[in-house]
C-alpha positions in Angstrom: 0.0 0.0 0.0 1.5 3.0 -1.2 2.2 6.2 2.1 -0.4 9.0 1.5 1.6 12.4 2.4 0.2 14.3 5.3 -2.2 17.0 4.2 -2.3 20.3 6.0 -4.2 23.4 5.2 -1.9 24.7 2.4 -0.9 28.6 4.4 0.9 25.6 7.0 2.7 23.7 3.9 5.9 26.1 4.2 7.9 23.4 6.2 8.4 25.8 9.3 8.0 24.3 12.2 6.4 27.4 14.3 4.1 27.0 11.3 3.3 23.6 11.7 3.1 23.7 15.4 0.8 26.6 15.2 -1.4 25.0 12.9 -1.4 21.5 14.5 -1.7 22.8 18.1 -3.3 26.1 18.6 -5.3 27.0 15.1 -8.9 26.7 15.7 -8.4 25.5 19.2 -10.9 27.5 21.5 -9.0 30.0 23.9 -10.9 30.7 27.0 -8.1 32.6 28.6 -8.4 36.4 29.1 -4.1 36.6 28.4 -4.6 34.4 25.7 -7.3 36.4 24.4 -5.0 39.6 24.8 -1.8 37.9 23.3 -3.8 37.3 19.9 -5.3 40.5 20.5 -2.0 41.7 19.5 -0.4 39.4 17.2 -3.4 39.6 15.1 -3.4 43.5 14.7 0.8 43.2 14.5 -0.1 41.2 11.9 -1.9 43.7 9.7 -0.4 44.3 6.0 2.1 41.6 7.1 2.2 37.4 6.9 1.3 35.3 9.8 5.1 33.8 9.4 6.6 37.3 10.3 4.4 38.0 13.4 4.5 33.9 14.4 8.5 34.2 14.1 8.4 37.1 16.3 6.2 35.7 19.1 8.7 35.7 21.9 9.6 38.8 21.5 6.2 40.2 21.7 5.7 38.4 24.8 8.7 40.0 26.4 8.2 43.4 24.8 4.4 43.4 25.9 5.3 41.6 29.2 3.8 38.6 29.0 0.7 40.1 27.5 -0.1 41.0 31.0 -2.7 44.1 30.3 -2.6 45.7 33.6 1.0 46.0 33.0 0.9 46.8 29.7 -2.3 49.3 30.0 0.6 51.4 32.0 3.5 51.5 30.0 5.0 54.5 29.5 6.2 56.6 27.0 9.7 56.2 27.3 9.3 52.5 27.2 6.7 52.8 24.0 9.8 54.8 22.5 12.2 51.8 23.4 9.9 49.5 21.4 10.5 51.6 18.2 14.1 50.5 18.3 13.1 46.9 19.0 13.7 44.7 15.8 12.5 41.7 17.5 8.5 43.2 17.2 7.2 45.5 14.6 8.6 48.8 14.9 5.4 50.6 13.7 4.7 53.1 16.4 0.7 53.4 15.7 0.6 49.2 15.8 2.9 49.6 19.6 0.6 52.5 20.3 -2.8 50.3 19.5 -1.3 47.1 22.1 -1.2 49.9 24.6 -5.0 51.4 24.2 -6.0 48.1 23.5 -4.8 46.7 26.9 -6.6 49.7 28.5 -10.0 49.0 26.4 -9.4 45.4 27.4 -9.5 46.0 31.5 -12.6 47.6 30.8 -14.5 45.0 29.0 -12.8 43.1 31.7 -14.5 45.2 34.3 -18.1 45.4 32.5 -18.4 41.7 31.7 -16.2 40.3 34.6 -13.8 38.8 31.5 -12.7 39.3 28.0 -13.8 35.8 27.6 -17.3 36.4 28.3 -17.3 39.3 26.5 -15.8 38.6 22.7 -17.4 34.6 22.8 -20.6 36.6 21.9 -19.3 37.3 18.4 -18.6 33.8 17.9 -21.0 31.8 15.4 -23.5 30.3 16.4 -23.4 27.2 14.1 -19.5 26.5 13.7 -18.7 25.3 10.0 -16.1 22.8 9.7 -14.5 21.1 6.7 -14.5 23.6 3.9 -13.7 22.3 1.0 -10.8 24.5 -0.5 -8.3 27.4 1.4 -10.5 29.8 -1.3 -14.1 28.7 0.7 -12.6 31.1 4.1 -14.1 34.2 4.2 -11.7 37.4 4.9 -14.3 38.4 7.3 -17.9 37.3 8.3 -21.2 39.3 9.5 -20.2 38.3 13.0 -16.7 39.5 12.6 -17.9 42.6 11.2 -20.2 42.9 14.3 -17.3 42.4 16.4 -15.1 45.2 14.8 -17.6 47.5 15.3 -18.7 46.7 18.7 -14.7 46.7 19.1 -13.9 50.3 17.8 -17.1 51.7 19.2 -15.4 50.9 22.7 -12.2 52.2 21.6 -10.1 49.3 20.6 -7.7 50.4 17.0 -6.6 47.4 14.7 -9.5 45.8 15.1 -11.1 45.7 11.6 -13.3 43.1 10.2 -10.8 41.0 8.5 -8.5 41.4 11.9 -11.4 40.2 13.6 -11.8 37.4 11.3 -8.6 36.1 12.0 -8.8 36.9 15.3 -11.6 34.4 15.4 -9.9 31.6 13.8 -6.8 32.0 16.1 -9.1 31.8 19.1 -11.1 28.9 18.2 -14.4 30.8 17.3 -14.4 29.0 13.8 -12.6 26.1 12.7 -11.2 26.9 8.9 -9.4 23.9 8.5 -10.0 22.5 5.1 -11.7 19.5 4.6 -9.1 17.2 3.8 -6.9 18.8 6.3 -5.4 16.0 8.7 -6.9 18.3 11.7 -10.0 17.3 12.8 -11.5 18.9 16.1 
């Protein structure tokens, strides 16, 4: 009997293996944790005009340059250490992206303290019928009526990098919808 080759979602098929770890282990898997939430807060609006490989390579920097993703601490950061980031070739050194992890951290302890979690509050956004197994990498949407709904509910509490296709992403990172195509060896 002849060895079938494994079959990944095709954006995965690059041979890196943060690629292929992030794809096997965390892609589609539902994230439940509010500094989870944050930390793909940021990586997805780092992320923006740029390829997943670039941000995904730069992971452990952000964590260390955004402290662990800890928002209290990172809702405080001052200027001087903003500035330091600009200098930092281990992240993005776009000042309006370092700027919008900053805000965003503040906007998050807010929904934090309205809805007791982040957790509780972006899950509302999520589908309500999950669709799995599309067919072909062209079936996934850029962005959805539900990730459009969460942009705007997003940016009308202040949030920046936060558009529908962002979102969109967002969603797949967290688990919200499960784009792994239908012949894709991952199957949750």
């Amino acid at each position: 009997m002849k060895h079938q080759p494994t079959k990944r979602c095709d954006w995965a098929n690059n041979g890196d293996k943060l690629m292929l770890y992030y794809h096997d282990h965390e892609w589609g898997v539902p994230v439940h944790d509010d500094r989870g939430l944050f930390e793909f807060l940021v990586l997805e609006g780092a992320q923006s005009g740029l390829s997943w490989d670039t941000i995904l390579k730069r992971r452990e920097n952000y964590r260390k340059a955004f402290k662990n993703f800890d928002t209290t601490r990172v809702a405080v950061m001052t200027a001087k250490e903003r500035a330091r980031l600009l200098h930092d070739s281990g992240i993005v050194r776009n000042r309006l992206k370092i700027e919008s992890v900053v805000n965003n951290a503040k906007r998050f302890l807010e929904v934090q303290k309205e809805f007791g979690s982040f957790d509780a509050y972006v899950w509302q956004f999520a589908p309500k019928k999950i669709v799995r197994g599309l067919l072909t990498a062209k079936d996934i949407p850029a962005s959805t009526e539900d990730s459009e709904r969460m942009s705007k509910d997003l940016m009308g509490r202040g949030f920046t990098f936060v558009g529908p296709t962002i979102c969109y992403a967002y969603m797949q990172a967290v688990g919200m919808v499960d784009d792994h195509i239908s012949n894709c060896i991952i199957k949750r």
